[in-house]
C-alpha positions as CSV (number, residue, x, y, z in Angstrom):
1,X,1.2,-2.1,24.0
2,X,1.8,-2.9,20.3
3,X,4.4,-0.7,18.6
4,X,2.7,1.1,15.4
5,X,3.8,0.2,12.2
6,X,3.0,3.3,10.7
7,X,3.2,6.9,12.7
8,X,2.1,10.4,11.4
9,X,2.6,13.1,13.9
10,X,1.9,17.0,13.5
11,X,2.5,16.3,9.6
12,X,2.3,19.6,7.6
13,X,2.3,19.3,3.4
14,X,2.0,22.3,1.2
15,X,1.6,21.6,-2.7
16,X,4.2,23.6,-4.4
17,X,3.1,26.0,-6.9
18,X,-0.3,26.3,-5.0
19,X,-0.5,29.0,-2.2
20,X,-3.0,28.2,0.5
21,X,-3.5,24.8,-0.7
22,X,-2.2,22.4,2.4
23,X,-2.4,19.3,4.2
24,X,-2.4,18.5,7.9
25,X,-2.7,15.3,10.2
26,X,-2.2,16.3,13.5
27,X,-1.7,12.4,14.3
28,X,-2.5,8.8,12.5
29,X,-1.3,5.2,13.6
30,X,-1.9,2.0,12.2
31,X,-0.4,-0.9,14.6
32,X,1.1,-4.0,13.6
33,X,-1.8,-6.6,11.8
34,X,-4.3,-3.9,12.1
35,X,-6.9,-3.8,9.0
36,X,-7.6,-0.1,8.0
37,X,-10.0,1.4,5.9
38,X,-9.2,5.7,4.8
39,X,-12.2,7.2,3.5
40,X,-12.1,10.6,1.4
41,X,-13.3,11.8,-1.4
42,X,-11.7,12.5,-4.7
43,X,-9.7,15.7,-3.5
44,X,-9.8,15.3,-0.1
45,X,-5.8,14.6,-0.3
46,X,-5.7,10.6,0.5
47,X,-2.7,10.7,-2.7
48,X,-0.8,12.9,-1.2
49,X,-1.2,11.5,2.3
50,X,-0.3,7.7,0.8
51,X,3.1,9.8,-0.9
52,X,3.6,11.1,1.9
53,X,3.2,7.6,3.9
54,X,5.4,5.4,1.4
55,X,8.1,8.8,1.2
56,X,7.6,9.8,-2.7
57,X,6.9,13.1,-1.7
58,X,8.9,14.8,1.8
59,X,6.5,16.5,4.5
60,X,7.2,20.4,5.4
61,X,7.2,19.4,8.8
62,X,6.2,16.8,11.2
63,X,7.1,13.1,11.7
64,X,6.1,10.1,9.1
65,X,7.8,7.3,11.2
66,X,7.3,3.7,9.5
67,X,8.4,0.7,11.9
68,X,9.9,3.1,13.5
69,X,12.7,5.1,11.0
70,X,11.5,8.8,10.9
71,X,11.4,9.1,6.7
72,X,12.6,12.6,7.1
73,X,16.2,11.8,8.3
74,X,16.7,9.4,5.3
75,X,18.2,11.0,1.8
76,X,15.9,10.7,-1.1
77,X,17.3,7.2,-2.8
78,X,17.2,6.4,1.0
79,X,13.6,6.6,1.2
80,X,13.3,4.4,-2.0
81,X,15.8,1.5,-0.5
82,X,13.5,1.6,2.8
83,X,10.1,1.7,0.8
84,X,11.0,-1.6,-1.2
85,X,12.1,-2.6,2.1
86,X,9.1,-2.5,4.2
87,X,5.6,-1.3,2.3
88,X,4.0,-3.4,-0.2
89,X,1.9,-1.1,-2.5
90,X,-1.2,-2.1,-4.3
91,X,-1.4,0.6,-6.6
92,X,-5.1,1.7,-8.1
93,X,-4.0,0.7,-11.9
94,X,-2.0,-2.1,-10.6
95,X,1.1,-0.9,-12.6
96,X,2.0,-4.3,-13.9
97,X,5.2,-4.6,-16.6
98,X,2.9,-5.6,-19.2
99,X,6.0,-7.3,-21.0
100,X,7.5,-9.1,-18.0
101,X,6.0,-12.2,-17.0
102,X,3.6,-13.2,-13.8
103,X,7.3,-13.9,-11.9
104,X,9.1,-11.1,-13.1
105,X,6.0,-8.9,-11.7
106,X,6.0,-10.8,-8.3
107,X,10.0,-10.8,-7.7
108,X,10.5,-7.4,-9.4
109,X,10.4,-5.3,-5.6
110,X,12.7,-7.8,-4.0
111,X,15.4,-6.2,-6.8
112,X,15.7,-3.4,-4.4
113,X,15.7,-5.2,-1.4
114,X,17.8,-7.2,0.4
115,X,16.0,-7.3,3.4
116,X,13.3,-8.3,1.7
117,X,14.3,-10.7,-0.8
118,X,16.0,-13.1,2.1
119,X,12.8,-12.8,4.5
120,X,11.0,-14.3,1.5
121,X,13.2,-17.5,1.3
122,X,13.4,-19.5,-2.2
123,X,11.8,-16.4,-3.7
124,X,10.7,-18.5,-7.0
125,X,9.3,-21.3,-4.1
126,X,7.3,-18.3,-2.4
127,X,6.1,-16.7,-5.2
128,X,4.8,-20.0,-6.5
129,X,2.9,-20.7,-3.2
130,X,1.4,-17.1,-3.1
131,X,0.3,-17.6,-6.7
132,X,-1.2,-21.0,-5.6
133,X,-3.0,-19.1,-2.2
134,X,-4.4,-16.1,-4.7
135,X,-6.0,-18.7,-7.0
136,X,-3.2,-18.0,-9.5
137,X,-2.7,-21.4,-11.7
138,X,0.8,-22.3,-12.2
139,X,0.4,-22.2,-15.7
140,X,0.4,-18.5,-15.6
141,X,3.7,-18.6,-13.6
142,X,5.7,-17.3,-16.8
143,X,2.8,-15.7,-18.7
144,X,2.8,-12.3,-19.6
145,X,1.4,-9.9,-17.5
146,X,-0.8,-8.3,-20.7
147,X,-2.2,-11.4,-21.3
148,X,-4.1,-11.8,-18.3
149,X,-7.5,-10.7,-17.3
150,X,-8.3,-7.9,-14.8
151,X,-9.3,-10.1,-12.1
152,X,-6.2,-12.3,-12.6
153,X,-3.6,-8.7,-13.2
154,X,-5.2,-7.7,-9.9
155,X,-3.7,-10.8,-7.6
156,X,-0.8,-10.7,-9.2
157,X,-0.5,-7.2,-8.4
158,X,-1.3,-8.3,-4.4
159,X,1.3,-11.1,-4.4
160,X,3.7,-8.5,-5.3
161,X,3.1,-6.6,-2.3
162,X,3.2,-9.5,-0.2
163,X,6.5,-11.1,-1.1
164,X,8.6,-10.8,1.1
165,X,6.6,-9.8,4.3
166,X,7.1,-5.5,4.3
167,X,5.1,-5.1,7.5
168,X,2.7,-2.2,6.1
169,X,1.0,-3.1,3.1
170,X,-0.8,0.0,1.0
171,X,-3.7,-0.3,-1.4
172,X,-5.0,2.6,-3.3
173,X,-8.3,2.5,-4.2
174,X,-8.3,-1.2,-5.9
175,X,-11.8,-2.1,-5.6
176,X,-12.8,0.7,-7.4
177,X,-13.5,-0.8,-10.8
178,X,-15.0,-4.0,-9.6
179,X,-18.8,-5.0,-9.0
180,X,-20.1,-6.0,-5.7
181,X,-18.8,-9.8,-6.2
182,X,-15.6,-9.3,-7.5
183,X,-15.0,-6.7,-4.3
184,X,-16.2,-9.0,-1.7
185,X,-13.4,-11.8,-4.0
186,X,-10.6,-9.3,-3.8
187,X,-10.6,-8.7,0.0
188,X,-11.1,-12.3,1.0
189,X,-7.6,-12.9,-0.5
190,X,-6.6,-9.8,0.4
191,X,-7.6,-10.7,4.0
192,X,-6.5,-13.9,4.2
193,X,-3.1,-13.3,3.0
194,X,-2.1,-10.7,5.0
195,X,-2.8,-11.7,7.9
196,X,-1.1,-14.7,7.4
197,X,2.0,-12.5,7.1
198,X,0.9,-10.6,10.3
199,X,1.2,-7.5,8.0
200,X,-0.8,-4.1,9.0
201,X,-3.1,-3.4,6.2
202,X,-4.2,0.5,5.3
203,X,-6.5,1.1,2.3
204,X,-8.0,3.7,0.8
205,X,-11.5,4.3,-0.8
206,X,-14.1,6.6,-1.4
207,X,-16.4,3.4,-0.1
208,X,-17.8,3.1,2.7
209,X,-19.3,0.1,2.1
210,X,-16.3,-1.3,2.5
211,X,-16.0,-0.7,5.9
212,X,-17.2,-3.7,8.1
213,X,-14.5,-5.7,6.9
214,X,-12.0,-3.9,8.7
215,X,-10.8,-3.4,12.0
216,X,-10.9,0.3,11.9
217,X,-12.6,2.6,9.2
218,X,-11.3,6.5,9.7
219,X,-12.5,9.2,7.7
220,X,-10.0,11.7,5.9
221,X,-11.5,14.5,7.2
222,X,-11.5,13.6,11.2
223,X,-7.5,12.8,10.9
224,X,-6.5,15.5,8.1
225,X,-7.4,19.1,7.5
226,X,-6.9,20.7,4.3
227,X,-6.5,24.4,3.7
228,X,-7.9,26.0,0.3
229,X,-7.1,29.8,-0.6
230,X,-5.0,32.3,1.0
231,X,-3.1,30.7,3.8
């Protein structure tokens, strides 16, 4: 049986400074080179679960287990040396160094990663070739990231989650300003490129549209439970 990539068990989050307010997942696993597709509304806690996931933010209780290192029993710059390490996040705005070229964008997680940064080889090769794969032209290579369109920001953003092969890659919501087309563009590269990398792929949206191209689609509210008012 495949190993999961990603393991919540009997997960328990309280948000601090809000009594009653809580979040629960009595269990959640995505296995290696799955596609995954979390549905929830605005509020329904999917940015606190992905904090939770990529260890920003510590659970009360219960086990976040990624490739198999519980997050818990690693100290707090721990966490941050093992996120670079194995999760590629897609982040929503993309969070781009508008200043720092289309390389220093791609290269800038393998900074914190040693692991990392050798599984992705001749790193300038690599992010060459996934800039080539993304429909990325090389003349961009050194541009600055603020220079570049939206549709061109957001592959850059994606071959920065990609470098270097993390097994679990995140994206938060990054459809959610595109039409129709440019959706259907973004996840045929998406797609394509992770699985080349035989990464496990879990996304968030508040589409369900999205759903047939993925291998699982799971809605917030059948894995979580959240608790409003007095607890």
């Amino acid at each position: 049986m495949t190993q999961p990539v990603l393991q919540l068990t009997d997960l328990h989050y309280r948000w601090p400074g809000r009594e009653g307010f809580a979040l629960s997942v009595p269990g959640f696993s995505v296995v290696a080179g799955e596609s995954v597709l979390l549905l929830g509304e605005s509020g329904s806690g999917k940015s606190t679960l992905l904090s939770l996931i990529c260890g920003t933010v510590k659970a009360d209780r219960g086990l976040v287990q990624v490739v198999g290192q519980d997050l818990a029993a690693l100290s707090g710059s721990g966490r941050d040396r093992f996120r670079a390490e194995q999760i590629g996040v897609i982040f929503q705005q993309f969070n781009l160094l508008p200043f720092g070229s289309v390389a220093d964008n791609i290269l800038l997680p393998l900074r914190f990663a040693p692991a990392r940064r050798k599984r992705a080889g001749v790193v300038k090769d690599t992010a060459r070739a996934l800039c080539q794969a993304l429909g990325l032209p090389d003349a961009l290579f050194q541009a600055k990231a603020g220079m570049l369109s939206v549709g061109q920001q957001q592959r850059v953003a994606v071959a920065r989650a990609l470098i270097g092969q993390p097994p679990l890659i995140i994206a938060d919501e990054p459809t959610s300003a595109l039409d129709a087309n440019s959706q259907a563009a973004f996840l045929d590269l998406l797609f394509r490129q992770s699985e080349a990398q035989k990464s496990a792929l879990l996304m968030v949206s508040h589409d369900p549209r999205l759903g047939e191209r993925f291998d699982r689609v799971v809605d917030l509210s059948d894995v979580a439970g959240i608790t409003r008012g007095a607890a």
